[in-house]
mmCIF file as Biopython writes it, N, C-alpha, C and O atoms, coordinates in Angstrom:
data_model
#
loop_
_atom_site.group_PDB
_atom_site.id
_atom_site.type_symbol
_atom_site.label_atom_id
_atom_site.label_alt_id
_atom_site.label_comp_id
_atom_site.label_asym_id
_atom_site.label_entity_id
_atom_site.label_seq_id
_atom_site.pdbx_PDB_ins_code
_atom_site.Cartn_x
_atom_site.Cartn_y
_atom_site.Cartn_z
_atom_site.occupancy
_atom_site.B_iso_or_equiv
_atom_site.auth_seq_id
_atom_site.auth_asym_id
_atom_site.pdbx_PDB_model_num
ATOM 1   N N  . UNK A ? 1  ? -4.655  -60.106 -17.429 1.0 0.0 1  A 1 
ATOM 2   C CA . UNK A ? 1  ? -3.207  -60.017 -17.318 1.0 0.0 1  A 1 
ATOM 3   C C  . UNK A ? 1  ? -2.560  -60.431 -18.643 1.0 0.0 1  A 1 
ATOM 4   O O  . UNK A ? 1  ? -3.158  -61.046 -19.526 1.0 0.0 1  A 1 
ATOM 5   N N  . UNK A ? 2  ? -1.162  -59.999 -18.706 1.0 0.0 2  A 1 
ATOM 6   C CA . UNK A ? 2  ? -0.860  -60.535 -19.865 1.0 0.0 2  A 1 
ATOM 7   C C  . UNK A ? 2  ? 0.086   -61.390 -20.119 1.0 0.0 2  A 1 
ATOM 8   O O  . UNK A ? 2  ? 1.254   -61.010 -20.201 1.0 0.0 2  A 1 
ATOM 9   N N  . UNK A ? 3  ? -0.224  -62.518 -20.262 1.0 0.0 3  A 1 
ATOM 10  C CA . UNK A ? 3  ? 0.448   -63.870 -19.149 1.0 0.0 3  A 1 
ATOM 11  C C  . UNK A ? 3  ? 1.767   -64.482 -20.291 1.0 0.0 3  A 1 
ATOM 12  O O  . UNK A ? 3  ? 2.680   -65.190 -19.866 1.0 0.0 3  A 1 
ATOM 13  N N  . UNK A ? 4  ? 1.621   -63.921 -22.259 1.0 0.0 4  A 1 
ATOM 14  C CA . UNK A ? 4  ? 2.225   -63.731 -22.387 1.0 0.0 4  A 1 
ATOM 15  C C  . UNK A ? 4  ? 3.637   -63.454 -22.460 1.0 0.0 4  A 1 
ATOM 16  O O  . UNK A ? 4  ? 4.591   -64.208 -22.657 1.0 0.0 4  A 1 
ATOM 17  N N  . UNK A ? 5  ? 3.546   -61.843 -22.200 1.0 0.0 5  A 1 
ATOM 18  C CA . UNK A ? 5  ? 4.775   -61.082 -21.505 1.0 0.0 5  A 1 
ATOM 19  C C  . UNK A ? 5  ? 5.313   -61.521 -20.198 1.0 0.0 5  A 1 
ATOM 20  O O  . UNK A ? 5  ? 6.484   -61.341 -19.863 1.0 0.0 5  A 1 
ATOM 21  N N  . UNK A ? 6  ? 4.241   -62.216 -19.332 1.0 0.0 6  A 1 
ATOM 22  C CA . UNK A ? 6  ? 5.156   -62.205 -18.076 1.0 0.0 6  A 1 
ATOM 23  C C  . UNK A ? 6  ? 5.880   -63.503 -18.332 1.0 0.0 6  A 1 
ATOM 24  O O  . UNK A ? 6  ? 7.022   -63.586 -17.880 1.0 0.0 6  A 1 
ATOM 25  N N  . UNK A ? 7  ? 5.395   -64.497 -18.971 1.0 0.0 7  A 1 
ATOM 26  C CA . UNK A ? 7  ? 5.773   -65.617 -19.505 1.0 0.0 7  A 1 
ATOM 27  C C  . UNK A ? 7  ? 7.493   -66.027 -20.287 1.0 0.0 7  A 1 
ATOM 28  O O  . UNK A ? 7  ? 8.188   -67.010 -20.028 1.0 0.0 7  A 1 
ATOM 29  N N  . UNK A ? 8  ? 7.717   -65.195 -21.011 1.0 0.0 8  A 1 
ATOM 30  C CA . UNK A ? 8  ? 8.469   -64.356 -21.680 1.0 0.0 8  A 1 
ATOM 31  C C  . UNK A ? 8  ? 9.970   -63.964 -21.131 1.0 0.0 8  A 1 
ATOM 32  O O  . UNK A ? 8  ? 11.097  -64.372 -21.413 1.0 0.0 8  A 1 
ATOM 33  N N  . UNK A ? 9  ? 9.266   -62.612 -19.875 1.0 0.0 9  A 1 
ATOM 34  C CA . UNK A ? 9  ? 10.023  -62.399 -19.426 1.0 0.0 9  A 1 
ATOM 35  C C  . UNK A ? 9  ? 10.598  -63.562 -18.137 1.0 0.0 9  A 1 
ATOM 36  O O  . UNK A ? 9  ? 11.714  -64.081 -18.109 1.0 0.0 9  A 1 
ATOM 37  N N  . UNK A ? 10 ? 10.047  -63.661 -17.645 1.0 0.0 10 A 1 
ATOM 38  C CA . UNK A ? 10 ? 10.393  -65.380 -16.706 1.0 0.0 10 A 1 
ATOM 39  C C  . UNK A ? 10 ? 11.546  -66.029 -17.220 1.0 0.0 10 A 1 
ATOM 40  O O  . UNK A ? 10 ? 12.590  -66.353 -16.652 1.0 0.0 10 A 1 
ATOM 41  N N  . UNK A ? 11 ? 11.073  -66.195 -18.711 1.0 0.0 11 A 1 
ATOM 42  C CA . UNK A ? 11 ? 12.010  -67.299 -19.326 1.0 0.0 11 A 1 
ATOM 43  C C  . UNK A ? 11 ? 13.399  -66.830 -19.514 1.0 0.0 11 A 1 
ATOM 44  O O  . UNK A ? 11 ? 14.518  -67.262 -19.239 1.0 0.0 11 A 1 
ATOM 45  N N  . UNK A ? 12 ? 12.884  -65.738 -20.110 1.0 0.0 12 A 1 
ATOM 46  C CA . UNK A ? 12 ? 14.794  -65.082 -20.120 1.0 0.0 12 A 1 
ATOM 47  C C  . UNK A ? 12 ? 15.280  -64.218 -18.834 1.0 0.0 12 A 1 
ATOM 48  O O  . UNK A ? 12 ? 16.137  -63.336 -18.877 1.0 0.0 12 A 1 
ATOM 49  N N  . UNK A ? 13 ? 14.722  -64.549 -17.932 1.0 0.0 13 A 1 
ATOM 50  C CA . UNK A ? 13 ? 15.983  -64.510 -16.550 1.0 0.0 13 A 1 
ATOM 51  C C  . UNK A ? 13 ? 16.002  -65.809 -16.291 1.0 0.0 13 A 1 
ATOM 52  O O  . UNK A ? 13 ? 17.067  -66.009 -15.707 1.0 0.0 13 A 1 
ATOM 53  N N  . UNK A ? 14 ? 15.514  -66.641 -16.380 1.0 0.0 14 A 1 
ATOM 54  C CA . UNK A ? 14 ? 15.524  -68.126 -15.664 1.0 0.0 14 A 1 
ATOM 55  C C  . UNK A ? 14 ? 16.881  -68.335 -16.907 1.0 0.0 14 A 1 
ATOM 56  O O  . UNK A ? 14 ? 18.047  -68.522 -16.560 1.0 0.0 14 A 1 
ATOM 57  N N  . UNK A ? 15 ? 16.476  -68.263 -18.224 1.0 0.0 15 A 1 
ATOM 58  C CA . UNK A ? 15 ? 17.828  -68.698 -18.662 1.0 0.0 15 A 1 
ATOM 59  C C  . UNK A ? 15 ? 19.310  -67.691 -18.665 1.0 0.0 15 A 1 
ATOM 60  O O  . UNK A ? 15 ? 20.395  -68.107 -19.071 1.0 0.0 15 A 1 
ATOM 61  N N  . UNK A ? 16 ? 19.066  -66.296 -18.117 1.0 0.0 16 A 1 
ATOM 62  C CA . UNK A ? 16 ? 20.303  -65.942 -17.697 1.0 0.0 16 A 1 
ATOM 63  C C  . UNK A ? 16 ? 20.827  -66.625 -16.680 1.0 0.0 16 A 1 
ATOM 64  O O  . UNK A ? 16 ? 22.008  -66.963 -16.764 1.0 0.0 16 A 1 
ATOM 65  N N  . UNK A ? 17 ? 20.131  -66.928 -15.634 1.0 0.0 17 A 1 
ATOM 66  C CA . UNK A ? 17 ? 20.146  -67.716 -14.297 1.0 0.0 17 A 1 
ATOM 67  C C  . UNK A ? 17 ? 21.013  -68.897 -14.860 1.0 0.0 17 A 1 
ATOM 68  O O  . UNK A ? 17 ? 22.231  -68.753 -14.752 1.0 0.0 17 A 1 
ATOM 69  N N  . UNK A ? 18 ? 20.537  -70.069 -15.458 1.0 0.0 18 A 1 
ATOM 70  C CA . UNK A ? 18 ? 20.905  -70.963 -16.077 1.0 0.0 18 A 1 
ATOM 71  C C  . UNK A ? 18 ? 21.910  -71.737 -16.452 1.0 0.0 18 A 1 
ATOM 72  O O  . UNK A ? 18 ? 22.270  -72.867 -16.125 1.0 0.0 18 A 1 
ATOM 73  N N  . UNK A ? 19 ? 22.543  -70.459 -17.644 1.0 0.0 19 A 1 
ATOM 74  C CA . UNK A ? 19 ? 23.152  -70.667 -18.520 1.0 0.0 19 A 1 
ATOM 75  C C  . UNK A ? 19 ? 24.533  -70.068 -17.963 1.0 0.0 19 A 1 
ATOM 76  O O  . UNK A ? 19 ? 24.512  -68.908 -17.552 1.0 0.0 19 A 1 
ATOM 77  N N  . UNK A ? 20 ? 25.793  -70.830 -17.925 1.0 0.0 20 A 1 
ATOM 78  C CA . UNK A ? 20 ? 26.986  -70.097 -17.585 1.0 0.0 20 A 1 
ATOM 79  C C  . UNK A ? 20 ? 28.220  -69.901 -18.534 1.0 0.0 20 A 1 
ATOM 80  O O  . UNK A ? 20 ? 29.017  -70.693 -19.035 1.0 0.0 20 A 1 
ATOM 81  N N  . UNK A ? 21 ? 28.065  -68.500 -18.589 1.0 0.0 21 A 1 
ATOM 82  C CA . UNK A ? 21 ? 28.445  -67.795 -19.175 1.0 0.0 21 A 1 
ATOM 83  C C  . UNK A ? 21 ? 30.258  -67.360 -19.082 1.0 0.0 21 A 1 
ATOM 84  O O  . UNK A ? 21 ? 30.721  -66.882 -18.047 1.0 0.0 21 A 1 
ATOM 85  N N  . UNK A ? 22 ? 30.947  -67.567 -20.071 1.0 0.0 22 A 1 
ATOM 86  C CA . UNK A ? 22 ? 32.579  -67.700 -19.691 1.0 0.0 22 A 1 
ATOM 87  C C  . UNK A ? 22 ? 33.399  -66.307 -18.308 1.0 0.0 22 A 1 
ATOM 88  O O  . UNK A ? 22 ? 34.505  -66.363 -17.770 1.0 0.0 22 A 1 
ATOM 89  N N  . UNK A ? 23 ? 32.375  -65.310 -18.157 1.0 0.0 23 A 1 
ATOM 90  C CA . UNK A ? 23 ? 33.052  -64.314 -17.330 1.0 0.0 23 A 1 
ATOM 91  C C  . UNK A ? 23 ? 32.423  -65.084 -16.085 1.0 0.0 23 A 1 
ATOM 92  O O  . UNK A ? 23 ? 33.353  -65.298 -15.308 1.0 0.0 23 A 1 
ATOM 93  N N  . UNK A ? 24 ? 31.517  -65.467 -15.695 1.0 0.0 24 A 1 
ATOM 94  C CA . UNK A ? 24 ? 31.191  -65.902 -14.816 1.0 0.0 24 A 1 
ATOM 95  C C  . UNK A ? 24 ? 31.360  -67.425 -14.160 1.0 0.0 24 A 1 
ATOM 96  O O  . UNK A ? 24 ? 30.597  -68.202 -13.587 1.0 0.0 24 A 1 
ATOM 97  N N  . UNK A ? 25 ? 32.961  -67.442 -14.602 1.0 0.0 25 A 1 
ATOM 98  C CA . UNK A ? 25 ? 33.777  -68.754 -14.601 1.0 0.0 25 A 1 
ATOM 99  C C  . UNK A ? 25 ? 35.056  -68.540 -13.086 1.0 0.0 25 A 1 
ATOM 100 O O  . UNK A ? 25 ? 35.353  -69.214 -12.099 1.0 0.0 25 A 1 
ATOM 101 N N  . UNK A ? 26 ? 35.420  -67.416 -13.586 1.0 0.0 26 A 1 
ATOM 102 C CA . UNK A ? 26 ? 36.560  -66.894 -12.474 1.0 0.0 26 A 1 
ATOM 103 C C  . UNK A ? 26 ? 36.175  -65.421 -12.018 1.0 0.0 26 A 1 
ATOM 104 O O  . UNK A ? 26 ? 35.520  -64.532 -12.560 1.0 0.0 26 A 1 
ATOM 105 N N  . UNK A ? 27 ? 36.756  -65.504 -10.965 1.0 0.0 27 A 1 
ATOM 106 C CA . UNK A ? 27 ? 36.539  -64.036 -10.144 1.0 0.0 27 A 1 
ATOM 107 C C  . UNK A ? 27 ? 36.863  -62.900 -11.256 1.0 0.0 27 A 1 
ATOM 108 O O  . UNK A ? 27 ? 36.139  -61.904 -11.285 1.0 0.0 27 A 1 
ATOM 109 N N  . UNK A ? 28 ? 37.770  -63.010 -12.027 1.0 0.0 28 A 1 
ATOM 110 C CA . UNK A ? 28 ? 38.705  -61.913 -12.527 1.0 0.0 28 A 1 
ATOM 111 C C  . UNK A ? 28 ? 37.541  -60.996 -13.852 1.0 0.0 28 A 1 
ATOM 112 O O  . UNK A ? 28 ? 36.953  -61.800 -14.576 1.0 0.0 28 A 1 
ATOM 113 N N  . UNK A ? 29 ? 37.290  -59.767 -14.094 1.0 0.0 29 A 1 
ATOM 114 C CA . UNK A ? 29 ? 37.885  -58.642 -13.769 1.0 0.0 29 A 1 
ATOM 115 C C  . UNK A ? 29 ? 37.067  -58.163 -12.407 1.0 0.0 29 A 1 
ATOM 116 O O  . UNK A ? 29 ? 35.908  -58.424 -12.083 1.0 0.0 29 A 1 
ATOM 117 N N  . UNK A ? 30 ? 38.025  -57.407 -11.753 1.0 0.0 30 A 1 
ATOM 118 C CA . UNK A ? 30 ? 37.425  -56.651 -10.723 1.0 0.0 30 A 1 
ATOM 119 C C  . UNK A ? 30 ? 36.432  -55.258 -11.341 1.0 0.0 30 A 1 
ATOM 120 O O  . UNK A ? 30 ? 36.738  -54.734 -12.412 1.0 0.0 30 A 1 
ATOM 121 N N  . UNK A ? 31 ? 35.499  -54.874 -10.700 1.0 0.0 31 A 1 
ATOM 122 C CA . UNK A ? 31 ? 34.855  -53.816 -11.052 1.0 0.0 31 A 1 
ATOM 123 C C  . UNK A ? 31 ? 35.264  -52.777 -10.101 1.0 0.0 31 A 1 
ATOM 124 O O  . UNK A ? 31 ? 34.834  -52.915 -8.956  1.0 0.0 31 A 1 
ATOM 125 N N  . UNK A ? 32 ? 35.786  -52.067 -10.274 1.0 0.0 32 A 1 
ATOM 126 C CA . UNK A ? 32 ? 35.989  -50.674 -8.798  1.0 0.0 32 A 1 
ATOM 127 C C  . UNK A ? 32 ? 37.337  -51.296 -7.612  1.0 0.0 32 A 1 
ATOM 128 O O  . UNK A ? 32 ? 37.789  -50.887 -6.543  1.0 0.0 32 A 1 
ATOM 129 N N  . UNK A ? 33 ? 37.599  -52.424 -8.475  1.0 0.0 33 A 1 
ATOM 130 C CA . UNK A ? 33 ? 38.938  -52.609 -7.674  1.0 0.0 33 A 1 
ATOM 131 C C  . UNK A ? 33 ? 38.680  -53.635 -6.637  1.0 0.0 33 A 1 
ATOM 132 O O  . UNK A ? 33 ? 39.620  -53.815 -5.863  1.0 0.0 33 A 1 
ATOM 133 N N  . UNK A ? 34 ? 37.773  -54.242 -6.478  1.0 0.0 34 A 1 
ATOM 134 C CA . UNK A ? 34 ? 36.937  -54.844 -5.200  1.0 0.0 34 A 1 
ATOM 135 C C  . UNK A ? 34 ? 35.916  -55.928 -5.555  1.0 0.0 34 A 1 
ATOM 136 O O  . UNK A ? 34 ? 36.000  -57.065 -5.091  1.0 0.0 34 A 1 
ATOM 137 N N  . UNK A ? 35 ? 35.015  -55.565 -6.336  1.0 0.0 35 A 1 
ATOM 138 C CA . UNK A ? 35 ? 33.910  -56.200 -6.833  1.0 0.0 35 A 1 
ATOM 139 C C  . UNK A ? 35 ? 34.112  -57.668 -7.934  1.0 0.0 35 A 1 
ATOM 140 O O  . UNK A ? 35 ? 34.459  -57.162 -9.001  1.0 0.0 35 A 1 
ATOM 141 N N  . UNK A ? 36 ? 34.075  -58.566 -8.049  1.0 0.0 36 A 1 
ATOM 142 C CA . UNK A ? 36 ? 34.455  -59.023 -9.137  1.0 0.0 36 A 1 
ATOM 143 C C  . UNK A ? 36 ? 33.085  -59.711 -10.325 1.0 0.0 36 A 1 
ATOM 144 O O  . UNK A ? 36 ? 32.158  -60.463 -10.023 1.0 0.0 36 A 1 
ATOM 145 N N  . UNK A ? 37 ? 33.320  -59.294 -11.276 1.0 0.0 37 A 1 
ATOM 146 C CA . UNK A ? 37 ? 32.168  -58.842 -12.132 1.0 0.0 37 A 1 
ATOM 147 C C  . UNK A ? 37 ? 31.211  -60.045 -12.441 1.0 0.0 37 A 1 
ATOM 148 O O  . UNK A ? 37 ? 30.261  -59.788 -13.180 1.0 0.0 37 A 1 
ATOM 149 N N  . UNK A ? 38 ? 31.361  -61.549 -11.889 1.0 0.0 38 A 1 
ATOM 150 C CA . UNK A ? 38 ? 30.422  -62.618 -11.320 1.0 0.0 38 A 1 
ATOM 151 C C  . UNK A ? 38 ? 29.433  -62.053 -10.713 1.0 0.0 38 A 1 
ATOM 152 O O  . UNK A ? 38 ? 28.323  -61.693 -11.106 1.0 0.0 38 A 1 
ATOM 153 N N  . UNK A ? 39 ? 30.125  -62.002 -9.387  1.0 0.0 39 A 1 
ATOM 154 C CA . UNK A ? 39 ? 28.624  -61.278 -8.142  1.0 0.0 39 A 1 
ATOM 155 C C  . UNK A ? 39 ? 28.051  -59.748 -8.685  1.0 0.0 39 A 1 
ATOM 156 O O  . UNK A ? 39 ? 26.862  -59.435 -8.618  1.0 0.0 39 A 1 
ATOM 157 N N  . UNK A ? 40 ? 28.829  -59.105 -9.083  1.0 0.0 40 A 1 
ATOM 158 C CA . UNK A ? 40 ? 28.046  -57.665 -10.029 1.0 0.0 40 A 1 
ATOM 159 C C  . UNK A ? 40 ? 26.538  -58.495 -11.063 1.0 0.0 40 A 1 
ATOM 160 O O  . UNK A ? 40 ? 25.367  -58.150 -10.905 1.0 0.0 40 A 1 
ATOM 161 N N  . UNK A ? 41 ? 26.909  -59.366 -11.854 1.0 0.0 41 A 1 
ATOM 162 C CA . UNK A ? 41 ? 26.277  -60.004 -12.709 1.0 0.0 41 A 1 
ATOM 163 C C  . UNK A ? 41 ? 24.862  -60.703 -11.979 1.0 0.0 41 A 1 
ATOM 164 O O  . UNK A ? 41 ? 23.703  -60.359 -12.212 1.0 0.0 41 A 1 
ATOM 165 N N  . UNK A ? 42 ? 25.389  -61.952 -10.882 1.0 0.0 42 A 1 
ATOM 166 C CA . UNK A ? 42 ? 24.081  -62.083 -10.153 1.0 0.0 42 A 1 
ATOM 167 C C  . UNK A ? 42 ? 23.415  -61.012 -9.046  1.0 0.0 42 A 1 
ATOM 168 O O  . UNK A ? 42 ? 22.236  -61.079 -8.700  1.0 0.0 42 A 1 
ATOM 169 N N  . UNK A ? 43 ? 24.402  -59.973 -8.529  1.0 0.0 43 A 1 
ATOM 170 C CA . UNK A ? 43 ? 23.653  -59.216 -7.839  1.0 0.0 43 A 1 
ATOM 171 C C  . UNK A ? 43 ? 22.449  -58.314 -8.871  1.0 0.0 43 A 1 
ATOM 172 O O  . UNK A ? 43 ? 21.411  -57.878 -8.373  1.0 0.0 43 A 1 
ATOM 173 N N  . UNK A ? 44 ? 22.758  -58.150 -10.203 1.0 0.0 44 A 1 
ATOM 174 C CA . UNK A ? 44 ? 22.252  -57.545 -10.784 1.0 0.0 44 A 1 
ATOM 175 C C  . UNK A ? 44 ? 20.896  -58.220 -10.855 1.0 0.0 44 A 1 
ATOM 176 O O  . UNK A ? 44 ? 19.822  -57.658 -10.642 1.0 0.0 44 A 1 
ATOM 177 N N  . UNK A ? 45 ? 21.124  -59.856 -11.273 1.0 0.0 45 A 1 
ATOM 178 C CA . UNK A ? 45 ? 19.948  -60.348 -11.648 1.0 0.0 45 A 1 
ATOM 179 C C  . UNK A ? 45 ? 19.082  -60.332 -10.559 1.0 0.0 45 A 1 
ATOM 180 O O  . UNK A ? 45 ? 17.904  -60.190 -10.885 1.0 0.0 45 A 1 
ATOM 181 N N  . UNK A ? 46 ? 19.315  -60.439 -9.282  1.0 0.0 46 A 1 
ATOM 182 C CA . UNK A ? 46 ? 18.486  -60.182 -8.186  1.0 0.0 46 A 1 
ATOM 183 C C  . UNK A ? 46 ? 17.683  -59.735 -7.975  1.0 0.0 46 A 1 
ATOM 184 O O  . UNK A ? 46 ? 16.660  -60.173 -7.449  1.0 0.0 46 A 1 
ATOM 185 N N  . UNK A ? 47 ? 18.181  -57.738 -8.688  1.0 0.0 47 A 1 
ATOM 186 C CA . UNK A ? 47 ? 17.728  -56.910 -8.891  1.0 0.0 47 A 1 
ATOM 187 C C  . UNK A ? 47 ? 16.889  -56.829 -9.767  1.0 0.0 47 A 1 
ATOM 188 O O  . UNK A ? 47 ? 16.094  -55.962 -9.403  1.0 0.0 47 A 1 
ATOM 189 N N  . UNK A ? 48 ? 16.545  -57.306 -10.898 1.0 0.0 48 A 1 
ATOM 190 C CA . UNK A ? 48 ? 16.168  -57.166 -12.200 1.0 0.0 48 A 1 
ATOM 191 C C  . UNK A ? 48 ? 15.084  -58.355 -11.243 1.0 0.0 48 A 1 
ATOM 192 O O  . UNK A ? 48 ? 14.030  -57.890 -10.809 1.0 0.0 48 A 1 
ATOM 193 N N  . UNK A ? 49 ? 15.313  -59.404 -11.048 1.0 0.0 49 A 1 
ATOM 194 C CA . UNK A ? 49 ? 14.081  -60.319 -10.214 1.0 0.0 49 A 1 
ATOM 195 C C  . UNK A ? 49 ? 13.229  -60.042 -9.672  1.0 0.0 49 A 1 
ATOM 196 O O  . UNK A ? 49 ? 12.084  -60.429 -9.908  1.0 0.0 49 A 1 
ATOM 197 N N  . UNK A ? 50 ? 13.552  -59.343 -8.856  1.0 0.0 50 A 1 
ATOM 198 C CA . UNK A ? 50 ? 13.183  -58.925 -7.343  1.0 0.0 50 A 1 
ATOM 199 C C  . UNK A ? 50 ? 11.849  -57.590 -8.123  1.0 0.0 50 A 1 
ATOM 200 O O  . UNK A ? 50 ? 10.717  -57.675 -7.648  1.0 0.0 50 A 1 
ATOM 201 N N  . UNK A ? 51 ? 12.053  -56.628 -9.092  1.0 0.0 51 A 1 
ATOM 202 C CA . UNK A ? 51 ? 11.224  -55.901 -9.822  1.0 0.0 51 A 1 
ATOM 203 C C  . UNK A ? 51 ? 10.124  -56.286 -10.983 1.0 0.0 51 A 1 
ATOM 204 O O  . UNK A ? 51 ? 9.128   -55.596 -11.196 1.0 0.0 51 A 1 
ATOM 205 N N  . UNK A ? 52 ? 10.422  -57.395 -11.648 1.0 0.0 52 A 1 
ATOM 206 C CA . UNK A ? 52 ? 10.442  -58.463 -12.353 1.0 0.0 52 A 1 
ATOM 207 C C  . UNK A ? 52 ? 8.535   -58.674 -11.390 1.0 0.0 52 A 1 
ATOM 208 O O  . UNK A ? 52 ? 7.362   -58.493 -11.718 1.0 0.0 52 A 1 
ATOM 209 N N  . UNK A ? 53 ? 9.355   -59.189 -10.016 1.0 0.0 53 A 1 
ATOM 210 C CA . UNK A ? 53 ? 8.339   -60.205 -9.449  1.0 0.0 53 A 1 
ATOM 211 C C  . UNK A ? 53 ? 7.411   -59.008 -8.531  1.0 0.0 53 A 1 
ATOM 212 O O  . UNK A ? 53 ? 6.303   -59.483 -8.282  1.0 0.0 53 A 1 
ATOM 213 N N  . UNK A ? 54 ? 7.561   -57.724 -8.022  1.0 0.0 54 A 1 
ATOM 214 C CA . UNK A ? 54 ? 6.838   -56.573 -7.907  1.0 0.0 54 A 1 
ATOM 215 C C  . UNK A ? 54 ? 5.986   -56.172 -8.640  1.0 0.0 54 A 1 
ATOM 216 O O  . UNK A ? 54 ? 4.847   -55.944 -8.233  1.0 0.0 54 A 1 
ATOM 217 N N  . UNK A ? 55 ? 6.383   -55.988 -9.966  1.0 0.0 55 A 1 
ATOM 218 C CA . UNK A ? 55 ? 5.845   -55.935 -11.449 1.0 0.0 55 A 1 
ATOM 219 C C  . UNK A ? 55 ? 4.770   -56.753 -11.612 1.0 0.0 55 A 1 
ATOM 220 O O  . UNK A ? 55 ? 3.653   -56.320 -11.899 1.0 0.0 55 A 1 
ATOM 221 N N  . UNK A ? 56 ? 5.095   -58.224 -11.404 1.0 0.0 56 A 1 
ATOM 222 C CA . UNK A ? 56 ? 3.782   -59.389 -11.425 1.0 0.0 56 A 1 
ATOM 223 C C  . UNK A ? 56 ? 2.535   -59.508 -10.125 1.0 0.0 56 A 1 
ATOM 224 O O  . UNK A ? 56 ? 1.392   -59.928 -9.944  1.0 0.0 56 A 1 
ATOM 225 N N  . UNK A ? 57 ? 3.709   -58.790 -9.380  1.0 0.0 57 A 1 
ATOM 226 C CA . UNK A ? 57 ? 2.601   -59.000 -8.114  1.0 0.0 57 A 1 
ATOM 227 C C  . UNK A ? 57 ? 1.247   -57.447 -8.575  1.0 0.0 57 A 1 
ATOM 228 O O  . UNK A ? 57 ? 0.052   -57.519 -8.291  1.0 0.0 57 A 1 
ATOM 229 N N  . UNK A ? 58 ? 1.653   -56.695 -9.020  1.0 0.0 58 A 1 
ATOM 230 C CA . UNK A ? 58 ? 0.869   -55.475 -8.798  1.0 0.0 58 A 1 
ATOM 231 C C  . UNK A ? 58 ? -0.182  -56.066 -10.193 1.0 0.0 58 A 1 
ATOM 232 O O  . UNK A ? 58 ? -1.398  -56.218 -10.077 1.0 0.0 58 A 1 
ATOM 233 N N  . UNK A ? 59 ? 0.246   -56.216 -10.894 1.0 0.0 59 A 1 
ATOM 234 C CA . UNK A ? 59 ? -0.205  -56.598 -12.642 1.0 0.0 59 A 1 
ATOM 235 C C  . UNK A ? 59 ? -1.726  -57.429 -11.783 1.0 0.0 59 A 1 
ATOM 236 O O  . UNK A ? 59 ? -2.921  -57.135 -11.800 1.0 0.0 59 A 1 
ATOM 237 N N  . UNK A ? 60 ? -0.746  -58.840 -10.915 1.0 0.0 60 A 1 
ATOM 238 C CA . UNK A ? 60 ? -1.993  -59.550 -10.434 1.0 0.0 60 A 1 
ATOM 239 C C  . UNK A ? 60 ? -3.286  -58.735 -9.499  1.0 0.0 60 A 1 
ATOM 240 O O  . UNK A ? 60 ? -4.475  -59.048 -9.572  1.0 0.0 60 A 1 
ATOM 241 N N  . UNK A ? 61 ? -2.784  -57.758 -8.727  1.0 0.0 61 A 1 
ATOM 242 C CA . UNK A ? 61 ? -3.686  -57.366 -7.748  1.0 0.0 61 A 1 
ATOM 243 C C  . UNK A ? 61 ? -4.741  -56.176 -8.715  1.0 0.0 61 A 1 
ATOM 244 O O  . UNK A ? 61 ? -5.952  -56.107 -8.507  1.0 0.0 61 A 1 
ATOM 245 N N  . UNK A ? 62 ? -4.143  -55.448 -9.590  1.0 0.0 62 A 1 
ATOM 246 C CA . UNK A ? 62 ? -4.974  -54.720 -10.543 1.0 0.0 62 A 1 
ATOM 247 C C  . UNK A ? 62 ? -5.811  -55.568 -11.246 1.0 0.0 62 A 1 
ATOM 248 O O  . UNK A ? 62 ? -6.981  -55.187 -11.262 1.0 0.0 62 A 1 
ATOM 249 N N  . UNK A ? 63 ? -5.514  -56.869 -11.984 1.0 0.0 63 A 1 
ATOM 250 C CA . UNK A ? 63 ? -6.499  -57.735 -12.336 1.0 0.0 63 A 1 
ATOM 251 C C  . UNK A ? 63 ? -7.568  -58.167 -11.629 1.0 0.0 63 A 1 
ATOM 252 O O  . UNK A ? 63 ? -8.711  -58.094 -12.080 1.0 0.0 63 A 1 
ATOM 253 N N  . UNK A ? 64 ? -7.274  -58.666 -10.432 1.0 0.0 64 A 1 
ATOM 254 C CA . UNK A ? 64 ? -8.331  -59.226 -9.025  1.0 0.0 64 A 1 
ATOM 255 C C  . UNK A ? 64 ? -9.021  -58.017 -8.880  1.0 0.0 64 A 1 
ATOM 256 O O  . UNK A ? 64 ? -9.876  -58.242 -8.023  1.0 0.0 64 A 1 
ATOM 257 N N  . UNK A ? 65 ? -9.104  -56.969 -9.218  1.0 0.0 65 A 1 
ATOM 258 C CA . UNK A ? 65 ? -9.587  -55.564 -8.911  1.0 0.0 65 A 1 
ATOM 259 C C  . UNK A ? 65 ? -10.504 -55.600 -9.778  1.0 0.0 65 A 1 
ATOM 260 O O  . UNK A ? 65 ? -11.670 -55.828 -9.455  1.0 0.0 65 A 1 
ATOM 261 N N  . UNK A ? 66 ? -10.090 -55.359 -11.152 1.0 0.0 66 A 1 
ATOM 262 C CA . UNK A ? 66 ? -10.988 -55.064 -12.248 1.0 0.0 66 A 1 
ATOM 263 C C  . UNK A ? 66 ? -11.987 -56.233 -12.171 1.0 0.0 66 A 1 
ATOM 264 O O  . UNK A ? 66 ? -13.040 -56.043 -12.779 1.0 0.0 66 A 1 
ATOM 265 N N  . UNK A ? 67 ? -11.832 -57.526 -11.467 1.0 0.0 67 A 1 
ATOM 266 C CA . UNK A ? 67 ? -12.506 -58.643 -12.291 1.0 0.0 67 A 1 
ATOM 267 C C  . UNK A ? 67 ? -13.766 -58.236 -11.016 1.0 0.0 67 A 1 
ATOM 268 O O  . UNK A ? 67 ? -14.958 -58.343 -11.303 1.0 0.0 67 A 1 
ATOM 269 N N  . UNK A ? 68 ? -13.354 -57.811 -9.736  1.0 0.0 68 A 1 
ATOM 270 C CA . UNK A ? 68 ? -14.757 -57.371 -8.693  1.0 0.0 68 A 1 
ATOM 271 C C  . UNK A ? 68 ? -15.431 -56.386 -9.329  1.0 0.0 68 A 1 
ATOM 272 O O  . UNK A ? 68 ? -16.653 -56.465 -9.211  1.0 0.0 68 A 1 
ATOM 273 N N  . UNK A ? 69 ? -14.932 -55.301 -10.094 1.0 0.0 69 A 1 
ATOM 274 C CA . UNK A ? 69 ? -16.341 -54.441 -10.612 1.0 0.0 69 A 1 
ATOM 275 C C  . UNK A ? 69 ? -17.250 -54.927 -11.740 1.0 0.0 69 A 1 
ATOM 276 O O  . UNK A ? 69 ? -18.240 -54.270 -12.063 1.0 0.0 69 A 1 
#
């Protein structure tokens, strides 16, 4: 695996997670009239997580694979 990269990447969502950032202070701007661009921001990171940690899970099960033949 390449513990590396996953290493890496970990770190810089944990510090988007983290770190607060001046738009993500007040609700204001709305996105689409409704949305306000805070929860756009963590719904995003969710997203970006949530693939992130799919990504690591498969990486791991292809490794456990190769290491039985």
């Amino acid at each position: 695996m390449n513990h590396k990269l996953i290493l890496s990447i970990f770190v810089v969502l944990l510090l988007l997670a983290i770190i607060p950032f001046s738009f993500t202070a007040s609700p204001e701007p709305y996105i689409f009239g409704w949305l306000p661009l805070p929860l756009l921001y963590w719904w995003s990171l969710m997203v970006i997580n949530l693939i992130f940690v799919l990504w690591v899970a498969k990486k791991f099960t292809e490794s456990a694979k190769e290491e039985k033949k």
